[in-house]
N, CA and C atoms as a LAMMPS dump frame, in Angstrom:
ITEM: TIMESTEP
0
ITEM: NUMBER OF ATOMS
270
ITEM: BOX BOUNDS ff ff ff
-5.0000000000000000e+02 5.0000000000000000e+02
-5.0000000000000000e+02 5.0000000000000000e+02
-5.0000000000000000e+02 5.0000000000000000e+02
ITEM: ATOMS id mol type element x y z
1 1 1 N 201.205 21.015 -465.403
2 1 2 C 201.114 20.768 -463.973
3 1 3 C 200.763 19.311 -463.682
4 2 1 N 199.766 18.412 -464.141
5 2 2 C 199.435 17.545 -463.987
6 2 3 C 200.484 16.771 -464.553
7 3 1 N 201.514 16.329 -465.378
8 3 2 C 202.523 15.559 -465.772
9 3 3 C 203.71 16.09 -464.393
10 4 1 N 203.718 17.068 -464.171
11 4 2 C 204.863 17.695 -462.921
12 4 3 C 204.341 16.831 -461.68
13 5 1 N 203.127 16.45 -461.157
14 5 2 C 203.029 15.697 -460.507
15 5 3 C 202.492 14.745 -460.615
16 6 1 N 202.689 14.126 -461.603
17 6 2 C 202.53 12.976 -462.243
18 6 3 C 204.095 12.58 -462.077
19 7 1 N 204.865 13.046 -462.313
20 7 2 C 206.403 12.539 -462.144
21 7 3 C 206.732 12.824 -460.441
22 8 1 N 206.421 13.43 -459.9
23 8 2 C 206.663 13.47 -458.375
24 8 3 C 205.872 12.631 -457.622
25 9 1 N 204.778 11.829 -458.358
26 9 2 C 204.312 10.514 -457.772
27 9 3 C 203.348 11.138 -457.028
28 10 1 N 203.004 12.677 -457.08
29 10 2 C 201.414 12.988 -456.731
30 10 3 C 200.378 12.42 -457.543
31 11 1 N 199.725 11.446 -457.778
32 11 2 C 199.186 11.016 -459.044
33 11 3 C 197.425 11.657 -458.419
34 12 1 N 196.943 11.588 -457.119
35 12 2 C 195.978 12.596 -457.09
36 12 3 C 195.939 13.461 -457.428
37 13 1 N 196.511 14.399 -457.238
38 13 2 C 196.57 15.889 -457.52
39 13 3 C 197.109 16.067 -459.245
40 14 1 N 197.378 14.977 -459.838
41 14 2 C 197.993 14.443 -461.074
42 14 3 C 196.5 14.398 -461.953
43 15 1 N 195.834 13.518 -461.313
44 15 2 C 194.114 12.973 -461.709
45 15 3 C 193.484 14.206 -461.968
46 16 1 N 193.252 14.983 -460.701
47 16 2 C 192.326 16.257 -460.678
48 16 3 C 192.465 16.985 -462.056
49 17 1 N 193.741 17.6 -461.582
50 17 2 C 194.607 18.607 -462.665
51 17 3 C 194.176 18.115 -464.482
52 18 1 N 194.035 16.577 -464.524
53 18 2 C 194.044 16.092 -466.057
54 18 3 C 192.406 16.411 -466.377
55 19 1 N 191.806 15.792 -465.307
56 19 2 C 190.478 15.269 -465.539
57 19 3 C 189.829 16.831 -466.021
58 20 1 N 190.436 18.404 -465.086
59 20 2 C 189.462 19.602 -465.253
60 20 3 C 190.182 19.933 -466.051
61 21 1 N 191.214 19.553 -466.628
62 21 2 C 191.949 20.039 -468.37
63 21 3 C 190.868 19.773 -469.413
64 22 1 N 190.913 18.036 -469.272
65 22 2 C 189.857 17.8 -470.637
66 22 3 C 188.427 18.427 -470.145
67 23 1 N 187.909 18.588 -469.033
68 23 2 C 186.733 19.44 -469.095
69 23 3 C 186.772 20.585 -469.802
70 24 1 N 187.523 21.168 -469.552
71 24 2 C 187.975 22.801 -470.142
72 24 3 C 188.116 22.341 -472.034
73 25 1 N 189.192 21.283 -472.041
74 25 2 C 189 21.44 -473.551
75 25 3 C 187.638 21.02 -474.373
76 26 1 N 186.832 20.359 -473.609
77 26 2 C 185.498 20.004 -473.795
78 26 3 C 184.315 20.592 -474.337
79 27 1 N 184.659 22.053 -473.636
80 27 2 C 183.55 22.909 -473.814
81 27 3 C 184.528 24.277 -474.173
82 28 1 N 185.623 24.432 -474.477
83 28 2 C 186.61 25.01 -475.731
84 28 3 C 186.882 24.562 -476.928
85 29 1 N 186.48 23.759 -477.623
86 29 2 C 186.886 23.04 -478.437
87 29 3 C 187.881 24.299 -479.909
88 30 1 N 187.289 25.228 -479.836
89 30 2 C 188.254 25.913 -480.696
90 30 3 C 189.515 26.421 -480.184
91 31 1 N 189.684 25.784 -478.81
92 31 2 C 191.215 26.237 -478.739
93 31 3 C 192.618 25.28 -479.736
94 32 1 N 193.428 25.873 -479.982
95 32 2 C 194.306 25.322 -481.102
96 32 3 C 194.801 23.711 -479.98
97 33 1 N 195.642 23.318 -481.149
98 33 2 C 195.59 21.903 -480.906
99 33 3 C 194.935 21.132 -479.457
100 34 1 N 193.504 21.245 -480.292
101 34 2 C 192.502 20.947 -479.025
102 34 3 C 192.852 18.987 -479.146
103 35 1 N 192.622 18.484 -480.014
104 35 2 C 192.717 17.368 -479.725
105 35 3 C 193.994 16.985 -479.656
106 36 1 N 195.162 17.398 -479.983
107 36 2 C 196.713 16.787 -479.729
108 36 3 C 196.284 17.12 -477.701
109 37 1 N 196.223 17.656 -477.028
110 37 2 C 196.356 18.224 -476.261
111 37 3 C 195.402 16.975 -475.067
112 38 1 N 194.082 16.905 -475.717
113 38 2 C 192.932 15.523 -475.527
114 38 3 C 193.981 14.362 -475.326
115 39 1 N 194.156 14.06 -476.542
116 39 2 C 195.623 12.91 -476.667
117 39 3 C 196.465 12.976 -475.329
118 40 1 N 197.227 13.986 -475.52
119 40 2 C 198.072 13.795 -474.444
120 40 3 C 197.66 13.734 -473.012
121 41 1 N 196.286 14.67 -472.477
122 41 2 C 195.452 14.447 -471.324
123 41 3 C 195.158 12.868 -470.82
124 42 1 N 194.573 12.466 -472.103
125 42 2 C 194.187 10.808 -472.007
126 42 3 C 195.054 10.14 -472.033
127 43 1 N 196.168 9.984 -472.649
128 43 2 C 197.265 9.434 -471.729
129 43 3 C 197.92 9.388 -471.099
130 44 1 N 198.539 10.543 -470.265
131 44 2 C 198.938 10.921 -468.851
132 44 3 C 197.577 9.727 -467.761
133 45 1 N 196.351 10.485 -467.638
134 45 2 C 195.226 9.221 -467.24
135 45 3 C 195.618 7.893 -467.207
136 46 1 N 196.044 7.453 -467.96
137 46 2 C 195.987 5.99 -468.873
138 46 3 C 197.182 6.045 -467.994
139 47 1 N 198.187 6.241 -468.182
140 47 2 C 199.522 6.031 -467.603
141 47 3 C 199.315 6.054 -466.126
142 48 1 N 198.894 7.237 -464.976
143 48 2 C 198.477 7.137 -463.686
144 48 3 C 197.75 6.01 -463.551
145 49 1 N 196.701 5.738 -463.931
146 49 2 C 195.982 4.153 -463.973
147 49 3 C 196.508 3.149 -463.928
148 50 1 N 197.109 2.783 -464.714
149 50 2 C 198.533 1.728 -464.961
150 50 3 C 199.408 1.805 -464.012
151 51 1 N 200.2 2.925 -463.573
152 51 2 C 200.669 2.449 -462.413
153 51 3 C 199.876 2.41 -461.242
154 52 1 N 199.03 2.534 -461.013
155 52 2 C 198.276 2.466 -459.621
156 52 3 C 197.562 1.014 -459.968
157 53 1 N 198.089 0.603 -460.657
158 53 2 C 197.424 -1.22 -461.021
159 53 3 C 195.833 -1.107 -461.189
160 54 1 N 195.284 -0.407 -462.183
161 54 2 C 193.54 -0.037 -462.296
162 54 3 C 193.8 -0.48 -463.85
163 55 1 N 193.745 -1.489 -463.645
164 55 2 C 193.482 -2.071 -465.684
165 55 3 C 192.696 -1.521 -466.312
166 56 1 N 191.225 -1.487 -465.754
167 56 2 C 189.85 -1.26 -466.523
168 56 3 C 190.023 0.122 -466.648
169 57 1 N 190.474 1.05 -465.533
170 57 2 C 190.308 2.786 -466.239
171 57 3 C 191.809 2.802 -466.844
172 58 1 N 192.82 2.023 -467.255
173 58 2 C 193.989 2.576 -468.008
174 58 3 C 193.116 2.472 -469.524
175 59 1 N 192.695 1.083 -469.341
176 59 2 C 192.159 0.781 -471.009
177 59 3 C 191.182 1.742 -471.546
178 60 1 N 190.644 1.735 -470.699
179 60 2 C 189.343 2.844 -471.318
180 60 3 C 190.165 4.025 -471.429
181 61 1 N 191.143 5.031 -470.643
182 61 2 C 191.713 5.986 -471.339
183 61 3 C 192.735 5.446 -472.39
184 62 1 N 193.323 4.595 -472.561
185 62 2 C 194.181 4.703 -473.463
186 62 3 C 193.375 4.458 -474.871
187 63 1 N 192.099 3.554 -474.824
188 63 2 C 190.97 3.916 -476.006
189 63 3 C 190.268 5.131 -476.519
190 64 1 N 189.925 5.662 -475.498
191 64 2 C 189.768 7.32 -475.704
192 64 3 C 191.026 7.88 -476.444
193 65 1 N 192.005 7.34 -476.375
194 65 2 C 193.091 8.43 -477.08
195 65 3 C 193.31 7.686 -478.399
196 66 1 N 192.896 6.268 -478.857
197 66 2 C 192.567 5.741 -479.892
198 66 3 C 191.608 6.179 -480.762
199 67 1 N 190.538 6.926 -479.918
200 67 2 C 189.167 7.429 -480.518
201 67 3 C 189.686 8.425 -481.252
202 68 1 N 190.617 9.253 -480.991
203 68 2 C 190.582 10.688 -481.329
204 68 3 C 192.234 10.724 -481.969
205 69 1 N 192.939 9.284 -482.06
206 69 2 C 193.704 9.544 -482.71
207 69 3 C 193.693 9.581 -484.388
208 70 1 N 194.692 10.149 -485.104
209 70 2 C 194.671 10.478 -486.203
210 70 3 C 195.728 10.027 -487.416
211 71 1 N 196.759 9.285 -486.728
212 71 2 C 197.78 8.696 -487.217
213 71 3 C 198.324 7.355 -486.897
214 72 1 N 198.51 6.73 -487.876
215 72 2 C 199.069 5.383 -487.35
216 72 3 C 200.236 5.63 -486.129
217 73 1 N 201.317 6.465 -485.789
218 73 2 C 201.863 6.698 -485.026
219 73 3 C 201.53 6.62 -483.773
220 74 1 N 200.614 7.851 -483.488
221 74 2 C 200.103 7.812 -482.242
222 74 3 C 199.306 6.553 -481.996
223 75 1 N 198.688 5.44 -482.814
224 75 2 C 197.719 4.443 -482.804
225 75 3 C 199.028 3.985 -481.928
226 76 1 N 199.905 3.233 -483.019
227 76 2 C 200.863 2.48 -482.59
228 76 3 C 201.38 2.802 -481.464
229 77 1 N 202.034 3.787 -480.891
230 77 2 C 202.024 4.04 -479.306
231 77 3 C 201.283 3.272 -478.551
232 78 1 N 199.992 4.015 -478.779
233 78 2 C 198.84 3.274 -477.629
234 78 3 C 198.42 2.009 -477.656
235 79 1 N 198.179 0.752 -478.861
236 79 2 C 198.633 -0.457 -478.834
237 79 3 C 199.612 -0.791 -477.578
238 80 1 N 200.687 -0.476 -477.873
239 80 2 C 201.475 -0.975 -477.521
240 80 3 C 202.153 -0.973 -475.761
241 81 1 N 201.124 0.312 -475.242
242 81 2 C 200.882 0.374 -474.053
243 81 3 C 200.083 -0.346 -473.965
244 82 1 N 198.963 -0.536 -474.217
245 82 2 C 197.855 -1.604 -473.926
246 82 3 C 198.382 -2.47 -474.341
247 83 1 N 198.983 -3.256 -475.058
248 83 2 C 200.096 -4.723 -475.14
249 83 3 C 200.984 -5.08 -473.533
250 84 1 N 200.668 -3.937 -473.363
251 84 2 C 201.968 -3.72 -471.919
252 84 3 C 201.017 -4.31 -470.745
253 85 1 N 199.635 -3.602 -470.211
254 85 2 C 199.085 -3.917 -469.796
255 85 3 C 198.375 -5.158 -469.865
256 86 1 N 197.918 -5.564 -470.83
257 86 2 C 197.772 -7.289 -470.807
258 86 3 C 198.647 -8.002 -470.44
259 87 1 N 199.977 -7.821 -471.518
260 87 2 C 201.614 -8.955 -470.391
261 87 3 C 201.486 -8.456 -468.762
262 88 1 N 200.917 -7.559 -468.353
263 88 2 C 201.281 -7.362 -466.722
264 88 3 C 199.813 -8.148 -465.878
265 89 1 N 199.137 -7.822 -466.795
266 89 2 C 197.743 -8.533 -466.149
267 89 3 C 197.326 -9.463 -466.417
268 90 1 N 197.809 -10.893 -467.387
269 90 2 C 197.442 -11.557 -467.527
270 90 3 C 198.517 -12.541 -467.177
């Protein structure tokens, strides 16, 4: 739901929807792919941030999804969004 209006450019109702996901996975933590799921929460965030031009909360979520990543892959992704955001903000 929150990526569905995340693409329809509801990015409030986008925010809410992400923010009481990772609450829920927070205090679930044995639900199955709890942290792929974290990952993807925190960057949907990171991405709404970024386009709404909020540097300081894209970075901090797209670090959170650095925290908890597990593969150079997913690292490399998120680099490289945050590479994105510096060329736009600096």
């Amino acid at each position: 739901m929150a990526s569905i209006n995340h693409k329809k450019g509801d990015y409030d109702v986008s925010e809410v929807i992400a923010v009481r996901a990772l609450k829920l996975l927070d205090i679930h933590t044995a639900i199955e792919n709890n942290t792929r799921l974290k990952k993807s929460f925190y960057n949907l965030l990171g991405m709404l941030y970024y386009e709404q031009r909020n540097k300081e909360k894209s970075l901090e979520l797209y670090n959170k999804v650095l925290e908890i990543s597990d593969n150079a892959r997913d690292s490399a992704l998120v680099f490289n969004k945050i590479s994105n955001i510096f060329k736009r903000y600096n």
